[in-house]
C-alpha positions in Angstrom: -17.6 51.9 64.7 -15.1 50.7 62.2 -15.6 46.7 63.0 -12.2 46.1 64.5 -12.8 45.9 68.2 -12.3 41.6 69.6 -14.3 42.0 72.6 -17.6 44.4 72.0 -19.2 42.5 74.9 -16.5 44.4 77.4 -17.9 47.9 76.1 -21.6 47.1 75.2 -24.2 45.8 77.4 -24.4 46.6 81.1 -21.1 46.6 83.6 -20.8 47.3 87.0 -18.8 51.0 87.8 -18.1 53.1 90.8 -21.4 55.0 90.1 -23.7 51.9 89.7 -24.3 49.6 87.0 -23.3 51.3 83.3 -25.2 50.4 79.8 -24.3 50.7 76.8 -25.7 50.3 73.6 -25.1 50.6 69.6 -28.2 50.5 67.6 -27.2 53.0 64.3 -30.6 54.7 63.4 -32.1 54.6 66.5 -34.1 57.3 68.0 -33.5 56.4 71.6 -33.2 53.2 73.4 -34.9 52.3 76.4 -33.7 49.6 79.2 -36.4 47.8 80.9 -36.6 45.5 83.5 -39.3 44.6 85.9 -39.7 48.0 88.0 -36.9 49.5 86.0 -37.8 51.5 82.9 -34.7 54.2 82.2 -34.2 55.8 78.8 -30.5 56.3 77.3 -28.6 59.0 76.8 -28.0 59.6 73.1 -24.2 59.4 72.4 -24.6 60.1 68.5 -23.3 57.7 65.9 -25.7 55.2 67.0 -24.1 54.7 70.9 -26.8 55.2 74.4 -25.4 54.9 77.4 -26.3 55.6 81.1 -25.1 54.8 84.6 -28.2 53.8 86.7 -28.0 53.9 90.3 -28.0 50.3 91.0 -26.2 47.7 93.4 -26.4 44.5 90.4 -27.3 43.7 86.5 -30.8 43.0 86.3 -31.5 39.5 85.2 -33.4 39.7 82.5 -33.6 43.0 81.4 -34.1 44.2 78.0 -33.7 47.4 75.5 -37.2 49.0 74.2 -35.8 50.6 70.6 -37.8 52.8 68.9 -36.8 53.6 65.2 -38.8 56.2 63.4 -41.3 54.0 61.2 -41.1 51.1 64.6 -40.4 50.4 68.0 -39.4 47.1 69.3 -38.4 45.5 72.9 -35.7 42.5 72.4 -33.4 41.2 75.1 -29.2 42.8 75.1 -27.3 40.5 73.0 -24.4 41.8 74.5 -25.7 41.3 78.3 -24.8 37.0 77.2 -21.7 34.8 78.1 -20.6 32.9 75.0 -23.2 30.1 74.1 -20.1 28.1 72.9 -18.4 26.2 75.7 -14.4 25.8 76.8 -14.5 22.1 75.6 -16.0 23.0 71.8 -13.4 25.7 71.6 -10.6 23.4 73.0 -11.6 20.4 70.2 -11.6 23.3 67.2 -7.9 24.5 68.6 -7.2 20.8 68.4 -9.0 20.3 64.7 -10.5 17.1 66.3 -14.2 18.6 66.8 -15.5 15.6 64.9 -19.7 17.2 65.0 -17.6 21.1 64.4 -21.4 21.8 62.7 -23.1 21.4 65.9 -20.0 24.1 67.2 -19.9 26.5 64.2 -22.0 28.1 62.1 -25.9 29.4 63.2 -27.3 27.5 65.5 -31.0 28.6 66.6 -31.0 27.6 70.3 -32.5 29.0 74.2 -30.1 30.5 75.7 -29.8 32.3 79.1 -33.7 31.8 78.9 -33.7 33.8 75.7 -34.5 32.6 72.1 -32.1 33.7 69.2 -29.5 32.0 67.1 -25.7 31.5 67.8 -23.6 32.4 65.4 -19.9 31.4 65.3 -17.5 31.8 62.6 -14.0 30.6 62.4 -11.9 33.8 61.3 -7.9 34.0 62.7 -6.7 36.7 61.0 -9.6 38.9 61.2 -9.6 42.4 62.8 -13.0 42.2 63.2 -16.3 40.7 62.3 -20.4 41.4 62.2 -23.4 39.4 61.4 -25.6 40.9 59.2 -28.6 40.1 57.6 -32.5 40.9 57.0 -33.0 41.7 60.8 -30.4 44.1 60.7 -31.3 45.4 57.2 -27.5 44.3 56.5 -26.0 46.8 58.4 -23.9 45.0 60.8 -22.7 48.1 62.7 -24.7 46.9 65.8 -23.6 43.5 65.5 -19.7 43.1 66.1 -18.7 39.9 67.3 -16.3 38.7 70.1 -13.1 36.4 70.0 -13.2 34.0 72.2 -9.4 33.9 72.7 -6.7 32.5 70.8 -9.3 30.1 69.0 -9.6 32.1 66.0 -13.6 31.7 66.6 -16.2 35.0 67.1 -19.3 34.4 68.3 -22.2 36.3 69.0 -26.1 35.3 70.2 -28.8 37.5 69.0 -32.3 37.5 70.5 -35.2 37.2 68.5 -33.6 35.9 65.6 -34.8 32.5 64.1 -35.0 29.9 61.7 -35.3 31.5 57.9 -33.1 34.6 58.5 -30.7 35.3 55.8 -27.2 36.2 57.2 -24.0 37.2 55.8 -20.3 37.6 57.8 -19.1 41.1 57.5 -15.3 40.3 58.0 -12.5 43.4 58.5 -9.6 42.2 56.6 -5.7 42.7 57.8 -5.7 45.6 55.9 -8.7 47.4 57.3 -10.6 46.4 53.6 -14.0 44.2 54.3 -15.5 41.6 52.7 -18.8 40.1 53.2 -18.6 36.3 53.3 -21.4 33.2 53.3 -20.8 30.8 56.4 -18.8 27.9 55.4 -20.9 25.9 57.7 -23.9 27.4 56.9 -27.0 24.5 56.7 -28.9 25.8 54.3 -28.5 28.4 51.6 -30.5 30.4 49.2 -30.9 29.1 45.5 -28.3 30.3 43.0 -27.3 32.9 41.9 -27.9 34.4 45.5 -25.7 33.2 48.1 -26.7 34.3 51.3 -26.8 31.8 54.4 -30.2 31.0 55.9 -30.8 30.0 59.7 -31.6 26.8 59.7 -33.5 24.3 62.2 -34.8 20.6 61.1 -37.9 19.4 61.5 -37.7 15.7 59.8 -38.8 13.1 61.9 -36.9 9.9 60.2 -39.0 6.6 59.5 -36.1 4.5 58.0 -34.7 3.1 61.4 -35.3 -0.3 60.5 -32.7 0.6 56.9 -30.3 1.8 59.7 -30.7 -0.9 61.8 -29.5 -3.6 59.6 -27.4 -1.4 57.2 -24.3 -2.9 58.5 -25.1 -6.2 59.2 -23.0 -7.5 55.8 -20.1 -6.2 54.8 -20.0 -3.9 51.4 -17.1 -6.1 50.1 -19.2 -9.7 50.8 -23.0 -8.1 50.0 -24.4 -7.4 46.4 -23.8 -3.7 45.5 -25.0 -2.2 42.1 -25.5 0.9 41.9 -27.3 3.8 40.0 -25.8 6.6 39.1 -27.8 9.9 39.1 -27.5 14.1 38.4 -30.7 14.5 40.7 -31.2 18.1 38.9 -31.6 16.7 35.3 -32.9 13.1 36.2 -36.3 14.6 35.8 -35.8 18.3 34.9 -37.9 20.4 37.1 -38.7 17.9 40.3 -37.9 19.0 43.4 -36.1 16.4 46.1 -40.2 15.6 47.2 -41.1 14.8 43.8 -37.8 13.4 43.2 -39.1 10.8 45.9 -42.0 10.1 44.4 -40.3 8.5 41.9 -37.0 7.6 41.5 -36.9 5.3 44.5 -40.1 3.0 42.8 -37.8 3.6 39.3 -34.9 2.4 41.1 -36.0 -0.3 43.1 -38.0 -2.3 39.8 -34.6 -1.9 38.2 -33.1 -4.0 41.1 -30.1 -1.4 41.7 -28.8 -1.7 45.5 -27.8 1.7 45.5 -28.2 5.2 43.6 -24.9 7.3 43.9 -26.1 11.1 44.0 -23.4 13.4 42.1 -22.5 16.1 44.4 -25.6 17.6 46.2 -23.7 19.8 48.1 -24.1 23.6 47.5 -22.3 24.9 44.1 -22.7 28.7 42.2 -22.2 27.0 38.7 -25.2 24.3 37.4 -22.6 23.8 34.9 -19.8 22.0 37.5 -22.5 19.6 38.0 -21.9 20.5 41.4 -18.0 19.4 41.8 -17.0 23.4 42.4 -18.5 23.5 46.1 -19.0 26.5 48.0 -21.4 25.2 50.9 -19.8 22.3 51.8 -22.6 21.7 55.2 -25.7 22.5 52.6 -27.7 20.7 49.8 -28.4 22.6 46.9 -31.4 24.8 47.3 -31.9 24.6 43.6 -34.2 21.3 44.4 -35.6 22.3 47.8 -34.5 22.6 51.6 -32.4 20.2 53.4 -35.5 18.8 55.0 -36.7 18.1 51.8 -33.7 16.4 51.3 -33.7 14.4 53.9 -37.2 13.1 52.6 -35.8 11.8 49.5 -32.8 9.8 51.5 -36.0 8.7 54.2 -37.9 7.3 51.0 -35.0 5.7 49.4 -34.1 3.8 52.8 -37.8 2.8 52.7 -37.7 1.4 49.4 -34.2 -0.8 50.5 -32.1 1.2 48.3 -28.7 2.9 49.8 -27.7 5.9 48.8 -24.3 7.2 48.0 -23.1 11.0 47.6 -20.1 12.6 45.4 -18.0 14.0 48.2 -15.4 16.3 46.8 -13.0 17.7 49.6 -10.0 18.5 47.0 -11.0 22.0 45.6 -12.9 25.0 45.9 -13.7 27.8 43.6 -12.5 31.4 43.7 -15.5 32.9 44.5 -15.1 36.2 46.4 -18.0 35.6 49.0 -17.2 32.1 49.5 -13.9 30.6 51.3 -11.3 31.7 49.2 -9.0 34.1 51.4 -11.9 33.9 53.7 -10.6 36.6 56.1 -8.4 38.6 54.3 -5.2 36.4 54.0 -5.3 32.4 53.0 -6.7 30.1 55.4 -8.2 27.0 53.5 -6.0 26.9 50.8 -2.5 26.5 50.9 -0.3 29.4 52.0 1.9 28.5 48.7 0.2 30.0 45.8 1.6 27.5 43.6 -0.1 24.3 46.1 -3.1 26.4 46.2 -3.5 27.0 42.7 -5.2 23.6 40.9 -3.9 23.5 37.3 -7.0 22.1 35.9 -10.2 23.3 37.1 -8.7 26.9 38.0 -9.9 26.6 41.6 -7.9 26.3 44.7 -6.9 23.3 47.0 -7.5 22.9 50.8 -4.8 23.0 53.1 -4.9 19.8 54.2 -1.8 19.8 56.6 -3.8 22.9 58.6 -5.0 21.0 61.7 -8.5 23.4 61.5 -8.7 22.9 57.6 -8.5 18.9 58.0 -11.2 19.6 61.0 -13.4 21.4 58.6 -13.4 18.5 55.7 -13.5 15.4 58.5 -16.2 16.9 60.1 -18.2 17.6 56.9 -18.0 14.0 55.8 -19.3 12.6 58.9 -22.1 15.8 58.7 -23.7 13.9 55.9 -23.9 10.7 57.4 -25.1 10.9 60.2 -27.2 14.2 59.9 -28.1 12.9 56.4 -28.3 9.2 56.7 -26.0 9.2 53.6 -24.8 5.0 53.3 -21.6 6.0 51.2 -19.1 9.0 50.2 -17.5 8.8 46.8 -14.7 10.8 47.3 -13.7 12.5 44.0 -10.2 13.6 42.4 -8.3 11.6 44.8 -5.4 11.3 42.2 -5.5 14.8 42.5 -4.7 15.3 46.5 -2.3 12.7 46.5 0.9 14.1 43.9 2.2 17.4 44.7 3.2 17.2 40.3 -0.5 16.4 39.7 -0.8 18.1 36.6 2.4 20.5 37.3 5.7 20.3 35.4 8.9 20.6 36.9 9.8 23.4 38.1 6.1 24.5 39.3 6.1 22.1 42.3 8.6 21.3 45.3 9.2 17.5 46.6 8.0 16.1 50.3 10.1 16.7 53.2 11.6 13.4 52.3 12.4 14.2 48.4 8.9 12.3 47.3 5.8 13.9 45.3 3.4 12.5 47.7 1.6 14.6 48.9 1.8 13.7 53.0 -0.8 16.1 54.3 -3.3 14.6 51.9 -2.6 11.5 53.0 -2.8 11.6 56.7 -6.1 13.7 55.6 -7.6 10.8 54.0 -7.0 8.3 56.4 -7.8 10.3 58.8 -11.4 10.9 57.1 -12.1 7.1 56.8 -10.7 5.9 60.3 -13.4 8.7 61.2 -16.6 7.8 59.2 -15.9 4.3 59.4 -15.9 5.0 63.4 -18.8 6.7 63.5 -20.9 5.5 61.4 -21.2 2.0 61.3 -22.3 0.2 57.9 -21.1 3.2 55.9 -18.5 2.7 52.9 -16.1 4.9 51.4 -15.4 5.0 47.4 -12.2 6.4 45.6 -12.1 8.1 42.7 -8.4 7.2 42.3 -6.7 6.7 38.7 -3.3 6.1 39.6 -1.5 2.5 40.9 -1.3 4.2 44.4 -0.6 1.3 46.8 -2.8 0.8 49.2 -6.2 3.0 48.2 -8.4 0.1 50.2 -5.6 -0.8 52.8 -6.8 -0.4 56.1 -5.1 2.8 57.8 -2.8 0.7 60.3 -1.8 -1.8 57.4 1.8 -0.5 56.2 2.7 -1.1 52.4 6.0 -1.8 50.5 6.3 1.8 50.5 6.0 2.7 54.0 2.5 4.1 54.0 -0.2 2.8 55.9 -3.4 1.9 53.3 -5.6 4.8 52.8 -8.6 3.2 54.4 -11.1 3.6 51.6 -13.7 0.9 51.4 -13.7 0.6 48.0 -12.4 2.3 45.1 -13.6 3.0 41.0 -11.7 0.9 38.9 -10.7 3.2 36.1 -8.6 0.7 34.2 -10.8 -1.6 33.6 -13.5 0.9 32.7 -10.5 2.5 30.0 -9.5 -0.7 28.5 -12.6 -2.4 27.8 -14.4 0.6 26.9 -11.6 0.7 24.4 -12.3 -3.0 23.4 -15.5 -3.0 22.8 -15.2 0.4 20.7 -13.1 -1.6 17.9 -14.8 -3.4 15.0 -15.3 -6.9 16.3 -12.7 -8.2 13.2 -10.5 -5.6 14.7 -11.0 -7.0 18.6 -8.5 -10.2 18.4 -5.5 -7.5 18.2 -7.1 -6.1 21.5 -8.4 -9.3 23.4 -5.8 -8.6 26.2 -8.1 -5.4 26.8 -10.5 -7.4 28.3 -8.2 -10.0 30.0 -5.9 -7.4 31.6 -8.2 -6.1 34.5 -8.0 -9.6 36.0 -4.0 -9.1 36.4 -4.6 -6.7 39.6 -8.6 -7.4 40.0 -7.6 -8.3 43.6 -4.9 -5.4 44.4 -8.1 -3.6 45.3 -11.7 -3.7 46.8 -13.0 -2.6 43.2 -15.6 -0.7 41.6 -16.5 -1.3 38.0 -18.0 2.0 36.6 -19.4 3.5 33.5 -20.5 7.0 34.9 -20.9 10.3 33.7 -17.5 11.1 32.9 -17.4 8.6 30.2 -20.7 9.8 28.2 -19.8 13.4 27.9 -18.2 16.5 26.1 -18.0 14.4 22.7 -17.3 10.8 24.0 -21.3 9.9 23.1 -23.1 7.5 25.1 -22.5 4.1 25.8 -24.2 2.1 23.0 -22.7 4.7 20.7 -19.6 3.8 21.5 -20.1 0.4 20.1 -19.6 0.2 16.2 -21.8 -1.7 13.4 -25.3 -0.9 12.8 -28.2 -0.3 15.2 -28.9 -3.8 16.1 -25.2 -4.4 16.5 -24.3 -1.6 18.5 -27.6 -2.6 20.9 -26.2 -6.3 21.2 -22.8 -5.0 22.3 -24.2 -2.8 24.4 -26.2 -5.6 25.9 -23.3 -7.9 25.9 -21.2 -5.6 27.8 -23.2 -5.0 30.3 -23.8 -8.9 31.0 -19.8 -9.0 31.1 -19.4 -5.9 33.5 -22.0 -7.9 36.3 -19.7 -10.7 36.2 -16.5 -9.3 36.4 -15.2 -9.4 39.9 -16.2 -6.0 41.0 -19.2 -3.6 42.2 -21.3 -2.2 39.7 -22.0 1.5 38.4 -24.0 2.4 35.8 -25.1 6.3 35.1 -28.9 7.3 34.2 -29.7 7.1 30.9 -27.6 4.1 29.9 -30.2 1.7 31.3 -32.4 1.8 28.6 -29.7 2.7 25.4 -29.9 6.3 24.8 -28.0 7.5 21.6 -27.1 10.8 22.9 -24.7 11.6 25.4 -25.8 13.1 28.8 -26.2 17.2 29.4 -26.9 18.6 32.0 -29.5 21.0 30.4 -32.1 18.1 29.6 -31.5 14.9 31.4 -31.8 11.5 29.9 -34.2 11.4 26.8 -36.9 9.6 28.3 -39.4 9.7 25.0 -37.2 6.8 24.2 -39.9 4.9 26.4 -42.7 6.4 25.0 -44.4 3.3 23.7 -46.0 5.7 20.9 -42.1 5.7 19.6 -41.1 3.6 16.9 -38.0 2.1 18.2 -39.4 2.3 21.7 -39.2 -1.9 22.3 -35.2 -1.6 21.2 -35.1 0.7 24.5 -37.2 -1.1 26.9 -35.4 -4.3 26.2 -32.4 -2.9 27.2 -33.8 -1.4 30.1 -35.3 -5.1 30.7 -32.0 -6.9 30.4 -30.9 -4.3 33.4 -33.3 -5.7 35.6 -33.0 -9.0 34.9 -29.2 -8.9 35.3 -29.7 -7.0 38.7 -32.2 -9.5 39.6 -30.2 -12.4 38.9 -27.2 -10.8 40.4 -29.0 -10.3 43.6 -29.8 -14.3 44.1 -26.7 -15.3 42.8 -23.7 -15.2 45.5 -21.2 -16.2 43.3 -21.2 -13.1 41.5 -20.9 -10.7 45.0 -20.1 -12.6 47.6 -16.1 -13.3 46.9 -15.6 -10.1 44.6 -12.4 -9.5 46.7 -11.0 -13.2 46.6 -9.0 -14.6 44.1 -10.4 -18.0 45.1 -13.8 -16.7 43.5 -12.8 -16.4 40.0 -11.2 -18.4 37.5 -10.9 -18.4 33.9 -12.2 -20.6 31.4 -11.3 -19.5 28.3 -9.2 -15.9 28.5 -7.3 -16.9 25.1 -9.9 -16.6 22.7 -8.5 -13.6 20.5 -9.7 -15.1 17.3 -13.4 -15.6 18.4 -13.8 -12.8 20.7 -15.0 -14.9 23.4 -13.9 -14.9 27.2 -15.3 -17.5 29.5 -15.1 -17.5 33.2 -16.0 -19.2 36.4 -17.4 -17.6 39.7 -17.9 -19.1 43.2 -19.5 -18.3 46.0 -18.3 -19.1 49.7 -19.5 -22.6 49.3 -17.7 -23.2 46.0 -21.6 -23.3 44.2 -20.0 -22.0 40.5 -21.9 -20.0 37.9 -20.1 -19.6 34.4 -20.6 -16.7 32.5 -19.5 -16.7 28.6 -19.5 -13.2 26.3 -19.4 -13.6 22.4 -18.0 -10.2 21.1 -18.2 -11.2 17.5 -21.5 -10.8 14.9 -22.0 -14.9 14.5 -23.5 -17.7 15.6 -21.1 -20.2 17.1 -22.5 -23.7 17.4 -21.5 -26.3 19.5 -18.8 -23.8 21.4 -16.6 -26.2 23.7 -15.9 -25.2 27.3 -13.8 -26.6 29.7 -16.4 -27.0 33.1 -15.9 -29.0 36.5 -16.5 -32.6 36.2 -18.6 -32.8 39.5 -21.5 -30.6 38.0 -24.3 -33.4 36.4 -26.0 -30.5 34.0 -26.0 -26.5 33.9 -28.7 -24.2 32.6 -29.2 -20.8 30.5 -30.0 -18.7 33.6 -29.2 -15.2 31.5 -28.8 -14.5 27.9 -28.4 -10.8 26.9 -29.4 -12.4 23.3 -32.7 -13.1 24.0 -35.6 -11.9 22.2 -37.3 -9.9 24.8 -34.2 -7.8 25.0 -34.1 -7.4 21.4 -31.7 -10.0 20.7 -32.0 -12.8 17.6 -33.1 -14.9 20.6 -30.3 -17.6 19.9 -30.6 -19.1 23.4 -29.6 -22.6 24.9 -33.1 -23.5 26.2 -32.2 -27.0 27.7 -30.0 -28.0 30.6 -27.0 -28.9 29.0 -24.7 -31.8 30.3 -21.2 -31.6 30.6 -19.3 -34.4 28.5 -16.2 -36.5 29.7 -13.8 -34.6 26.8 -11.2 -32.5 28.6 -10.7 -29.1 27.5 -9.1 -25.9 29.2 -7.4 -27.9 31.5 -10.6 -29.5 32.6 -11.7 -33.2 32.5 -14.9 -32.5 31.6 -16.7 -30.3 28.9 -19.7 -28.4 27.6 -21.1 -27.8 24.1 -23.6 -25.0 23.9 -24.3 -22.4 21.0 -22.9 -18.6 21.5 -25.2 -16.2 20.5 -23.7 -13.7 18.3 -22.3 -10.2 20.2 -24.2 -11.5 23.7 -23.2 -12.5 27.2 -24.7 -16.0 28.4 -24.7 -16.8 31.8 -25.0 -20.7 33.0 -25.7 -22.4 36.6 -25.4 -25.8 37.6 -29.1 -27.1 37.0 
């Protein structure tokens, strides 16, 4: 009665005594239960407090008998939950002691299923230090009282199947603490979840049939390092305020796919109290948000994006959790996934608490979950966020508030055998997937393969690929000066290429850099309106020729002034083509295309992104006339050479430095042109390279640099 006994299944349902065969049951509010079974009908005795019991004169259990219940409004006939063996096996329980139950959400959480020849739902919750725990829910009118669970041994897990329960229950864990208190607790591997502010689990069952096989099929034919990857970024709640993740698929794959974007990269989808976290304080780490439908629904909108050739990649963030009291904080009464060590479990910045990763079941948990969303999700990529913050024990501390390694060092060990642990795992199982770091430290190794030790004595983390945050700073930072100011900063924009190839990069201008009072991108850039939209444009034809993947968040596309909220989404009327200044947008947005487009067919900007041998520079010296000048190659050594201007003139008859053995190059971008809503100060003939060395180079090219714009040239 108080929801401390481990093994109700040794008291409740039917047992064999000296007398016959004993039942028992607990059903609180009953007015008498009945047990039924072909010939056999016999009604309990009435313990009080909700117990029946009786000792029938009979040689063996009954197969299939059940318990007739009648309540004082209804009556119903279910099967004993409690006449079950565990519908979890020996070999699931032995792979959660070992935290290497790498599908743990086909082991935990509720799981509608036939079991014994009954239907019901399996519910399994990983709870060690619990006294005692209940399932409640709408078919128990959350009283759990008649629904204790059992411990299946030393594995910390209860489990309990319940009859007649399906798919759409709401359920809750009623949990006895230590100390005799109880709390009542959401499943942390619960699949789908009611829209917040509620926060109860649902039972959940899919019914998507997938129709992107073909997507699958060929997804990891090419490497993500040697392929073309540019990718959209997008807060699916505010990209279109109000659509849910069907509508969403209506049309953000067509608005994706004209842009030419290879990718969209989802912010965190996962299940989150607080709009306002933009979903990076998770509390259902196994469940998309409900706040834009189901998680079939969700599955739709990856389907239709696979249709449309467009990968998607999700914001993953396995370093925090908030405090929520319902959630996993102190799940069972005492700490479990955070750190035992209040000052490790305490994060210093975001006031939420940090997995344990060194727990073997903790590590399980997070492994599992990033696997869970590829392959029950057909997610392509994980962007794994606040990585930086996992991987120093002083992340944010001072001294004093933290304590070194066990070999005097402030990395953080458990972290790190976590993360390679994750991407030897994903990697494994799911072929053609990448990993992304969010990582803004000079940690060694971030896209090392796990097995490849450093200088340092650590094996690489094993990320695919990982967000360049340096280059992002210091040529945001560039770019931000006026352009008389930019000489004293040229080496802002040289820089990156001194460690471009220390990593498998990502270049990316996301959300983080167009909020809370940083403005958008074009406002970044100074001068007036047309100035700040030819910088803008110019930028953006730099950034997809830099050495490097491409990100670029929603709303940047086409110019918006503002800076992104979460309340309204990207100002779209921008577009409306009964705006004034509507063309300045839509050229921007035009240039995007066209720069994806001619990214796409051009393998010398993609195809060597991660070898030195495909990059060399032109003209990196140019402080006085803010101009940088590069080459790229593909694998063949076929060049393209892209040239930005960062300064409000015309330059005529601009001398490069080009290989001797090309007979004549051509304009094949120009972020000046008019239909971008440039002056349209274009080199519109092939232009032939002349035998006057410059840059090293016997051979040269004159051609006119339009003023504040990025010109791309390929051999004609």
């Amino acid at each position: 009665m108080s929801g401390t006994h481990h093994d109700p299944h040794a008291v409740l349902g039917a047992h064999t005594v000296r007398e016959g065969i004993a039942f028992r049951a607990l059903r609180p509010y009953a007015r008498s239960v009945t047990v039924v079974a072909r010939d056999l009908r016999a009604e309990l005795l009435d313990d009080g407090d909700g117990f029946f019991s009786g000792v029938l004169p009979l040689r063996e259990i009954p197969d299939d008998y059940r318990l007739h219940i009648v309540y004082e409004d209804a009556d119903l006939e279910i099967h004993d939950a409690y006449r079950f063996l565990p519908a979890l096996g020996e070999f699931d329980l032995h792979l959660i002691g070992e935290g290497r139950h790498e599908q743990l959400w086909q082991a935990l959480g509720a799981r509608p299923m036939v079991h014994e020849g009954a239907t019901g739902t399996r519910f399994t919750v990983w709870a060690p230090n619990a006294r005692g725990v209940r399932v409640v829910g709408n078919f128990n009118f959350w009283d759990g009282t008649g629904f204790p669970m059992r411990s299946l041994g030393g594995s910390g897990v209860w489990e309990l199947f319940v009859p007649s329960v399906g798919e759409g229950e709401l359920y809750k864990y009623e949990i006895t603490r230590p100390d005799g208190t109880k709390t009542l607790r959401a499943d942390p591997l619960a699949r789908r979840t009611e829209e917040p502010p509620a926060n109860s689990s649902i039972v959940y069952e899919s019914h998507h049939e997938w129709r992107d096989g073909e997507w699958l099929a060929h997804r990891a034919d090419l490497p993500v390092h040697d392929a073309p990857f540019s990718a959209y970024e997008v807060h699916l709640a505010s990209w279109r305020p109000g659509l849910t993740y069907r509508q969403l698929a209506e049309q953000l794959p067509a608005y994706v796919a004209d842009l030419g974007f290879t990718h969209v990269e989802l912010m965190p989808v996962a299940e989150h109290p607080f709009g306002g976290s933009w979903g990076y304080q998770v509390t259902g780490f196994y469940a998309p948000t409900a706040r834009l439908g189901g998680p079939d629904d969700f599955k739709y909108l990856v389907d239709a994006l696979h249709r449309a050739g467009i990968g998607v990649l999700m914001d993953w963030v396995p370093a925090h959790f908030p405090r929520d009291d319902w959630a996993l904080a102190e799940f069972d009464g005492r700490t479990l996934y955070e750190h035992e060590d209040p000052a490790r479990a305490a994060h210093p910045d975001w006031g939420t608490l940090e997995f344990d990763f060194g727990r073997k079941e903790v590590r399980n948990f997070l492994v599992a979950n990033a696997s869970y969303w590829c392959e029950e999700f057909h997610i392509d990529g994980l962007r794994v966020d606040a990585v930086a913050s996992m991987l120093y024990l002083d992340y944010s501390r001072e001294d004093g508030e933290w304590s070194p390694n066990e070999h005097g060092g402030r990395e953080n060990l458990d972290a790190v055998a976590f993360l390679q642990e994750m991407n030897a795992t994903v990697y494994r199982r799911a072929p053609g997937v990448v990993t992304i770091a969010e990582e803004s430290t000079a940690w060694d190794g971030v896209t090392r393969a796990t097995h490849h030790l450093g200088p340092g004595g650590f094996g690489g983390l094993g990320f695919g690929l990982k967000w360049n945050m340096g280059w992002m700073h210091d040529s945001l930072g560039y770019v931000s000066h006026e352009p008389v100011h930019r000489k004293y900063h040229h080496n802002e924009m040289t820089f990156s290429m001194v460690y471009a190839y220390s990593e498998n990069y990502v270049l990316p201008i996301s959300h983080d850099e167009v909020v809370h009072g940083k403005g958008s991108l074009v406002s970044k850039m100074p001068g007036d309106w047309w100035q700040q939209r030819a910088s803008h444009r110019a930028y953006l034809g730099f950034m997809w020729a830099h050495p490097g993947k491409q990100l670029l968040f929603m709303g940047q596309e086409f110019a918006q002034g503002a800076e992104w909220a979460e309340s309204h989404g990207p100002d779209w009327w921008l577009l409306d083509p009964a705006y004034g200044a509507e063309a300045d947008h839509r050229g921007v947005r035009d240039l995007v295309r066209d720069l994806n487009t001619v990214y796409r067919r051009e393998p010398s900007l993609w195809q060597r992104d991660t070898d030195p041998g495909g990059f060399a520079w032109v003209e990196g010296e140019a402080a006085e006339d803010n101009v940088f000048a590069f080459l790229r190659h593909d694998k063949d050594g076929s060049p393209l050479l892209a040239v930005s201007h960062f300064s409000p003139v015309v330059r005529h008859e601009y001398r490069l430095g080009v290989p001797d053995e090309i007979a004549a190059w051509r304009e094949v971008l120009n972020t000046d042109a008019a239909l971008y809503g440039g002056s349209d100060v274009t080199n519109p003939d092939p232009l032939k390279p002349e035998p006057v060395a410059s840059h090293s180079r016997p051979a040269s090219l004159r051609l006119t640099l339009p003023p504040l714009a990025t010109v791309w040239l390929r051999p004609v």
